[in-house]
C-alpha positions, 0 to 999 in steps of 0.5 A: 537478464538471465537472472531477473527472467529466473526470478519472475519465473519463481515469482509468477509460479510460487508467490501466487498460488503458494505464498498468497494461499499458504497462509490459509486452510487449503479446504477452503479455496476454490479458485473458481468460485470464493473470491475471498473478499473480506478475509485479510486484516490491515486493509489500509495496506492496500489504499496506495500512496502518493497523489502522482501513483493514484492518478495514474491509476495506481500503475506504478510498479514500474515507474517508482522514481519518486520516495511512494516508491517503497511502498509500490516498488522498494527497488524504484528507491535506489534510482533515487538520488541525493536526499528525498522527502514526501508528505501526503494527505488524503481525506479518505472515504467517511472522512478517514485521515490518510497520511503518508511521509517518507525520508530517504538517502543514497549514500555512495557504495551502500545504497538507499535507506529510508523510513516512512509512515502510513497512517489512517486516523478515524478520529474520535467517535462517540462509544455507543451501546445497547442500551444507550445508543445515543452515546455512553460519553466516552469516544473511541477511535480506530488508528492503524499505522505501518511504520517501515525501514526501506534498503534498495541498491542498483546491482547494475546500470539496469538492474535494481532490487529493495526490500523493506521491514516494517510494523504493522500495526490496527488499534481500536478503542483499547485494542491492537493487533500486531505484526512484522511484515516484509516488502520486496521488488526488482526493477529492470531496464530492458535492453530497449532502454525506454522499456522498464518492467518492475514486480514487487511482493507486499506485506508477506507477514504473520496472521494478526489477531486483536488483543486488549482489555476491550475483549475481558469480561466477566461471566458466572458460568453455572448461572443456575447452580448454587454455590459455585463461583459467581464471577469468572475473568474471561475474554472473547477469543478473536480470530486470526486474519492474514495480512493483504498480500500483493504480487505486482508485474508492470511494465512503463514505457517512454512512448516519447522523450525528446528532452520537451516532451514526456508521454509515459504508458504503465500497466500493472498485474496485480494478484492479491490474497483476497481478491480477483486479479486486477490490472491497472492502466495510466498514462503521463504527459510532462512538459519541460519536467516542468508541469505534468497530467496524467490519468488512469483506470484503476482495479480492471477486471475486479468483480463488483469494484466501485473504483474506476477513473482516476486523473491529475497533475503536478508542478515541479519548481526547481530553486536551485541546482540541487534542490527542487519540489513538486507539488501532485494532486490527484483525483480518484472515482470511487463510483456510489461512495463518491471520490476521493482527493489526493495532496502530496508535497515532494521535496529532493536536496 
């Protein structure tokens, strides 16, 4: 117990203001008045995953029982057992492909290992110009994807921690950008055992800058003097951005749990490096583990946020003792630019 307060402690008064702000010109931040909208790279790595944590408004920090765990709490991983597999898939906003599959195993005295994949596809578009805005007859596409190994390990009966390394990776057309990331969180079951309180550090990395042949070009620089040269190779020099970095404290709570009936309260604080604070909000009804709703609210407090209601269920089959699958949908409101919907398939063996 005196250890996990330690660590929230340095969490809540390092990680905010150091870490998310280190990363940038200091002359730059006014806390009081830049809310740094649109200043980080790698958006994707803030949609969320996982039809059962979206519906509950994204307040999974400190639930993360299922494998959307490593990327909302890698530590939610280890109270995982057996073998555990999900796919997702969402049809995003302007029909962006949103994909999602995670693979994890507990293996006695180790720990849990897992690896997954996030993947948001634009599919393909017609290359337009200046010149011929109808089209040039080539297509482009833009493709970003992190690809992760995930370790968590209970430390005790309450006490988990997880981390994960990843590759980060935005490409459009014929150019990338790249980078290594790191994930951690912890998750602690309180003295009263129907209270959990979870915190989880995203995407801690080096800046990403775009790099490829798309940027090259060909330039005279002195068209107006004779006889130097006429064709020079340059590129475009393209900015740095930092990677979307996320501090996250939840707490869950089993209002009730009699062995018929689960209600599940959860809330989340989240700090990110390019926005105002936020809190989410979700509540979970599960009937004999067999079939569950569930609703939330997401991004409260954000300034000018489209995002709001979310809602959804699950059904959960069991086939036999050691093998299981559920099913979760999710609804999300996105205000003006309509909802989204979102599938995922869960299966442990």
């Amino acid at each position: 117990m005196r250890q996990f307060i330690t660590f929230l402690i340095v969490c809540m008064g390092v990680f905010p203001h150091s870490l998310v702000y280190a990363q940038d010109d200091p002359a730059a931040i006014d806390e009081g008045t830049i809310t740094r909208v649109g200043t980080t790279a790698a958006q994707f790595l803030k949609l969320g995953v996982g039809a059962r944590a979206i519906s509950l408004g994204g307040s999974f920090v400190a639930e993360a029982n299922d494998m959307s765990a490593v990327y909302w709490n890698p530590a939610g991983f280890a109270r995982l057992s057996g073998r555990n597999l999900q796919l997702s898939n969402t049809r995003y906003l302007a029909d962006v492909n949103y994909n999602f599959v995670a693979f994890g195993t507990s293996i006695d005295q180790v720990g849990s290992i897992g690896v997954s994949l996030l993947m948001v596809d634009s599919g393909d578009m017609p290359v337009r110009t200046e010149m011929q805005p109808e089209g040039t007859g080539e297509q482009f596409n833009a493709l970003s994807f992190a690809l992760q190994l995930s370790y968590a390990r209970n430390l005790s009966s309450q006490f988990s921690i997880g981390a994960n390394i990843k590759l980060v990776q935005e490409q459009i057309w014929h150019s990338k950008a790249s980078a290594i990331a790191f994930d951690i969180g912890t998750l602690f079951t309180t003295p009263f055992s129907s209270l959990r309180l979870g915190a989880s550090m995203s995407n801690l990395g080096p800046k990403l800058r775009m790099e490829g042949r798309d940027i090259l070009f060909s330039e005279d620089p002195s068209p107006n003097t004779i006889g130097t040269a006429e064709i020079v190779n340059a590129q475009y020099r393209t900015d740095s951005f930092s990677m979307p970095l996320i501090f996250r404290v939840g707490l869950a709570w089993d209002a009730i749990d009699d062995g018929t009936h689960r209600i599940v309260m959860m809330t989340d604080a989240t700090h990110p490096n390019d926005n105002a604070e936020y809190v989410n909000a979700g509540a979970e009804y599960t009937f004999r583990n067999l079939i569950s709703f569930r609703v939330g609210y997401r991004n409260l407090f954000e300034p000018d946020t489209e995002q709001g209601i979310t809602a959804g269920g699950s059904l959960n089959i069991r086939i036999q003792r050691d093998l299981s699958t559920r099913f979760d949908y999710a609804y999300a409101d996105f205000g003006r630019l309509t909802q989204t919907h979102w599938f995922t398939f869960n299966l442990s063996f």
